[in-house]
N, C-alpha and C positions, 0 to 999 in steps of 0.2 A: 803156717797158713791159717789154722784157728786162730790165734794171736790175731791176724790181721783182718779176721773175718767178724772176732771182737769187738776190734776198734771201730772200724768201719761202721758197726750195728748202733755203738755208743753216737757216735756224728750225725749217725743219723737221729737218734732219738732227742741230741741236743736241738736241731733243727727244727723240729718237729714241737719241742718246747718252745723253741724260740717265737717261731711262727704261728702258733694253736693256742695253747695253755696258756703260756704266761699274757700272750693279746690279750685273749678272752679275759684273765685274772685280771689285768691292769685297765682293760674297759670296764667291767662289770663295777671295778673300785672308784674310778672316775664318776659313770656315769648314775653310779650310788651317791656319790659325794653332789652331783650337782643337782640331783631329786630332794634333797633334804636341802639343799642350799649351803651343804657347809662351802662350796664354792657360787661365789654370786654372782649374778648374771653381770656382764660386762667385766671379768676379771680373765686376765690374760695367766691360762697355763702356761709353763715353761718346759719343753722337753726335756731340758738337759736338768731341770730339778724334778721332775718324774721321772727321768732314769735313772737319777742317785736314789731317790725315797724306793725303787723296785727293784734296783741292784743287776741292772738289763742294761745294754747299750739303748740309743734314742729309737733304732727300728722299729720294735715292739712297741713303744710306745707314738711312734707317729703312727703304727695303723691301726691303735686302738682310738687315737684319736682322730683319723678318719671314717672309722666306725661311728663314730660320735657325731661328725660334721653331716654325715647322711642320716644318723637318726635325728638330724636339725639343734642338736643341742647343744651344738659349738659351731662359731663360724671359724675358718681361715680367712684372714686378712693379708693378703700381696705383702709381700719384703716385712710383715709386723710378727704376727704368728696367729696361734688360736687362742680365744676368748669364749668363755661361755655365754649362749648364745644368750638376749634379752626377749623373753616372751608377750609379745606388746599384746594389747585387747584385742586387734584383730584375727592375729593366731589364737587365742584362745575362744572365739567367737566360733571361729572355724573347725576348730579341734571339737567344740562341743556340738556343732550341727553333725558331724560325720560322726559323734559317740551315741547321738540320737539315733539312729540306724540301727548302730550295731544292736546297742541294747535293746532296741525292740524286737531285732531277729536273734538274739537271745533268752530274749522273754518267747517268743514262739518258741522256742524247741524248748526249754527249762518245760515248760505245758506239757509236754508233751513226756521230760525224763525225770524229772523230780523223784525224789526217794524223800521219805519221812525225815531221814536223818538231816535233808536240806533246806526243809522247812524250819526247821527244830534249830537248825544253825542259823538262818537267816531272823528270827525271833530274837534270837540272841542278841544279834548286830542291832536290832530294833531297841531293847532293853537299853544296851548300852548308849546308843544314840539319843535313847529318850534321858536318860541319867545325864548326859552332857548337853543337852538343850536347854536342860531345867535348872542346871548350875547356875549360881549366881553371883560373881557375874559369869554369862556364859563361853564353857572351854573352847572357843571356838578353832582352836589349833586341834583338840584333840576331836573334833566332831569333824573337823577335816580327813582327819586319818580314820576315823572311824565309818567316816561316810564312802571313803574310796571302796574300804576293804568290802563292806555292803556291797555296793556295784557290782566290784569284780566277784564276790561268790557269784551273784547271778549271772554274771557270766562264765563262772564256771561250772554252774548247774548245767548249763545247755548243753554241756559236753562235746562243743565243736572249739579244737585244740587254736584253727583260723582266727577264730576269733579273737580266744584270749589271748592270742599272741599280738593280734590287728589291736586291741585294747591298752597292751603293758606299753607299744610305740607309739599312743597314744602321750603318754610321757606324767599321767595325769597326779602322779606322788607327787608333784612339783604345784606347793599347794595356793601359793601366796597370789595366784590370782584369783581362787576358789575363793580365800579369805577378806580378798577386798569386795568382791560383789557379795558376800553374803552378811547377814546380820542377825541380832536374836529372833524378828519377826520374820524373817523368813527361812532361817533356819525352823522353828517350831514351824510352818505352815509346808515345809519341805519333809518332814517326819512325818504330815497327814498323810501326803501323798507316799511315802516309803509302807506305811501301816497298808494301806490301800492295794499296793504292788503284792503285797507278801499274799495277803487275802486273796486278790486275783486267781494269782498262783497257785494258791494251796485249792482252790475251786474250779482250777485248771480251764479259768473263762479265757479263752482267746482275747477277749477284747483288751484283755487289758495290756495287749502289742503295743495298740495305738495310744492307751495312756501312756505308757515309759516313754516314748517320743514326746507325746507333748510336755509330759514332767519332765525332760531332759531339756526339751525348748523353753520353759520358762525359765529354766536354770539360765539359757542363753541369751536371753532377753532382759535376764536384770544383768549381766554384764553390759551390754548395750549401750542401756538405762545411765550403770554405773557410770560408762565412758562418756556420755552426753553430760551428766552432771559435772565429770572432772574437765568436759571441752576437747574430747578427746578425739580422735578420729573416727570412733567407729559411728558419730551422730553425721556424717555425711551421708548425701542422699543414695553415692554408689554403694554404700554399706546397708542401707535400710534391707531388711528381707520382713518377707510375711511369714503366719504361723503354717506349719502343714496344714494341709486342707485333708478332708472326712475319708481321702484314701490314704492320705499320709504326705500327697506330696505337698509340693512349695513353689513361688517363683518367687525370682529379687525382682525387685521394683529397678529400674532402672534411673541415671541422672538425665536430665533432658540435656538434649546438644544444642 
């Protein structure tokens, strides 16, 4: 009866691997691999070669990579399979209106919980951003990675867990759009305003809520810029939006019918 009360426990814990663990493990690898781009956008995953490389039947790996289709970073395609999904300027247009939010109601509470030592950290992120703006020619790969990790402490100063979690699905490691709108001059003119944020902070001025939205909008606005220059969708007139106004909010301009 122990013997069988054993096995039973073992079946179950496989199960439980099968379905928990090992998903979570074979998402988190995937969805690691396509943040850094060692998989590129419009390249077709294979089940059955992600279930020899994890050593799992195709299970665990179709529901890590329906994990992935609802965090938008893969499509499924009918009778084809999944592909990594391609983030065109108007998702990224969008991603960045709704990241202007957050971080401004993470800049309210950061006011509000700040400890010395976040300050002291966030300085840091500053140094090293100013060290990579000034490079010549400028790292901008590495001012990409440097500038996320910035962000996200301030959002994790605020100490509201909604948040940084509402920010990581955000997908924002994924940088190659960050790198196509941005340049040496505005990179260096994006450091005033970061110098500017920290200062706020450490002086615990409320105001400077409504700057991190608007320094997140102008971020969103040279992508815009960007995709009008390339010809690109987002210069149509249903895509134009205006900046926040003096409470914070916005309207889109509409096309005429």
């Amino acid at each position: 009866m122990a013997g069988s009360e054993h096995s039973s426990a073992n079946v179950k814990k496989s199960l439980v691997r099968a379905a928990g663990v090992e998903v979570t493990d074979i998402h988190r690898t995937i969805r690691g691999r396509i943040l850094v781009e060692q998989y590129y956008p419009g390249q077709k995953l294979s089940e059955n070669a992600l279930a020899r490389e994890f050593g799992c039947s195709r299970t665990p790996v179709r529901e890590a990579l329906k994990r992935l289709e609802r965090e938008r970073l893969i499509e499924v395609r009918p009778q084809s399979g999944a592909y990594v999904r391609a983030v065109t300027t108007e998702d990224y247009a969008d991603l960045l209106e709704v990241r202007a939010y957050i971080e401004g109601l993470a800049f309210r509470l950061a006011v509000e919980r700040w400890q010395s030592a976040d300050i002291e950290a966030l300085e840091a992120d500053l140094q090293a951003m100013d060290k990579a703006v000034k490079a010549t020619p400028i790292d901008m790969q590495r001012y990409a990675e440097l500038h996320y990790g910035f962000h996200f402490r301030l959002i994790r100063i605020s100490g509201n867990n909604l948040l940084a979690g509402m920010f990581e699905a955000l997908n924002l490691r994924s940088s190659h759009m960050f790198l196509r709108s941005m340049n040496a001059e505005s990179a260096a003119r994006t450091q005033e305003e970061h110098h500017r944020i920290v200062r706020q902070l450490r002086e615990r001025d409320s105001k400077g809520e409504k700057f991190v939205v608007d320094h997140l909008w102008r971020n969103r606005s040279l992508v815009v810029v960007h995709a009008g220059r390339e010809g690109g969708s987002m210069a149509s007139p249903s895509r134009r939006r205006s900046s926040p106004g003096s409470d914070g909010s916005f309207s889109r301009s509409r096309s005429p019918r």
